[in-house]
C-alpha positions as CSV (number, residue, x, y, z in Angstrom):
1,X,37.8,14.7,3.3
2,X,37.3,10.6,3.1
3,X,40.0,9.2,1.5
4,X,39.3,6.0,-0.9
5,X,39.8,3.5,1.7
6,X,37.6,4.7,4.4
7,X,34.8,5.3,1.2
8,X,35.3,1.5,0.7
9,X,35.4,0.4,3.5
10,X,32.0,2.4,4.4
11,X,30.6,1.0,0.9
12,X,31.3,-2.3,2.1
13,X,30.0,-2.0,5.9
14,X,26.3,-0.8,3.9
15,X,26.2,-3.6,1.7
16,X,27.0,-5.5,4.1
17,X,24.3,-4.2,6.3
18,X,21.3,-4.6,3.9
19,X,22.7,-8.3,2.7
20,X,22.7,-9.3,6.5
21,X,19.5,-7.7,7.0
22,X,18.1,-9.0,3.5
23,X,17.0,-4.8,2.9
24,X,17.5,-5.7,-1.0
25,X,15.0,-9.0,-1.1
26,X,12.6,-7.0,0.8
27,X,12.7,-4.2,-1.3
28,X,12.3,-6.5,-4.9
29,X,9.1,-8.0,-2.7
30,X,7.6,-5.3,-2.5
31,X,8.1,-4.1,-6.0
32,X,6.8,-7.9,-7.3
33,X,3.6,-7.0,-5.4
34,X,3.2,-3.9,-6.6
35,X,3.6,-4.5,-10.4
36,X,1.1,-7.8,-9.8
37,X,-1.5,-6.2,-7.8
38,X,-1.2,-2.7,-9.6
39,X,-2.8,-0.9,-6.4
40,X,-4.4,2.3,-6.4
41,X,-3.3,3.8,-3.5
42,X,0.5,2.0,-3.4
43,X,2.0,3.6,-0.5
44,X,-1.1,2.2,1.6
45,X,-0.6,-1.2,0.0
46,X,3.3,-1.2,1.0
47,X,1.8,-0.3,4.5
48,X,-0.4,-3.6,4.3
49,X,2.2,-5.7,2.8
50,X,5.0,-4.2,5.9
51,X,2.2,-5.0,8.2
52,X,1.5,-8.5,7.1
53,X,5.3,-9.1,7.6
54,X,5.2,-7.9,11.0
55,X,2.4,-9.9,12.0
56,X,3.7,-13.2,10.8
57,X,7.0,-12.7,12.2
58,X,5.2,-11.7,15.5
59,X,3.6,-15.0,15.2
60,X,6.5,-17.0,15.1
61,X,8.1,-15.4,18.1
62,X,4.9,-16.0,20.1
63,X,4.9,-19.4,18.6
64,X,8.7,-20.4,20.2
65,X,7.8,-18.4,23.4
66,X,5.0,-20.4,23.8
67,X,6.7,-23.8,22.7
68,X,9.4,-23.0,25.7
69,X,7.0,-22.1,28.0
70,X,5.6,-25.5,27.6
71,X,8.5,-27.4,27.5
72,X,10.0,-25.5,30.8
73,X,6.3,-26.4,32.7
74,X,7.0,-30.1,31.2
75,X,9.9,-30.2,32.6
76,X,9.1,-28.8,36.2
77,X,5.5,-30.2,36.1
78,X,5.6,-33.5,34.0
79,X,3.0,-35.6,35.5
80,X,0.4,-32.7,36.2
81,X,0.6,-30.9,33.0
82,X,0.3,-34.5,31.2
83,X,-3.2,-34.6,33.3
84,X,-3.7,-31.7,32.5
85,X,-3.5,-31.8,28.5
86,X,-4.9,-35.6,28.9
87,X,-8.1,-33.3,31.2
88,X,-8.8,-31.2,28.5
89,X,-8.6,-33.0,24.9
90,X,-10.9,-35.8,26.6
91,X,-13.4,-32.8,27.4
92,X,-13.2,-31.5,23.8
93,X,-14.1,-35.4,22.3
């Protein structure tokens, strides 16, 4: 049997868990979108809305690779990347 202290002190390590992992906000988001859009089908539209999240937050991870991948070549490769980027916006003018 839990005593009181170990239930509080599980209590606390949940909440704490879905404040750090913002579990609450995501689920008032989708409950905002569903009372506005009013979908038919609402389990498929929480599927769309999920998925839309995941694709922008893919984004943004390709986005930073990307911007350190370009930074490290910059760095080992100044003068012929700058060619390089200077090669191809001329071609696209």
């Amino acid at each position: 049997m839990m005593t009181s202290n170990v239930k509080n002190d599980v209590k606390e390590e949940l909440q704490r868990y879905l404040k750090e992992k913002e579990i609450n906000a995501l689920f008032v988001s989708i409950v905002e979108a569903l009372l506005i859009e009013k979908p038919e089908e609402p389990i498929r539209f929480i599927f769309k809305f999920l998925l839309v999240r995941v694709i922008i937050h893919v984004a943004g991870v390709i986005k930073l690779l990307l911007s350190d991948m370009c930074s490290s070549l910059q760095d080992k490769f100044p003068s012929q990347l700058g060619a390089l980027l200077e090669h191809n916006v001329s071609d696209q003018v």
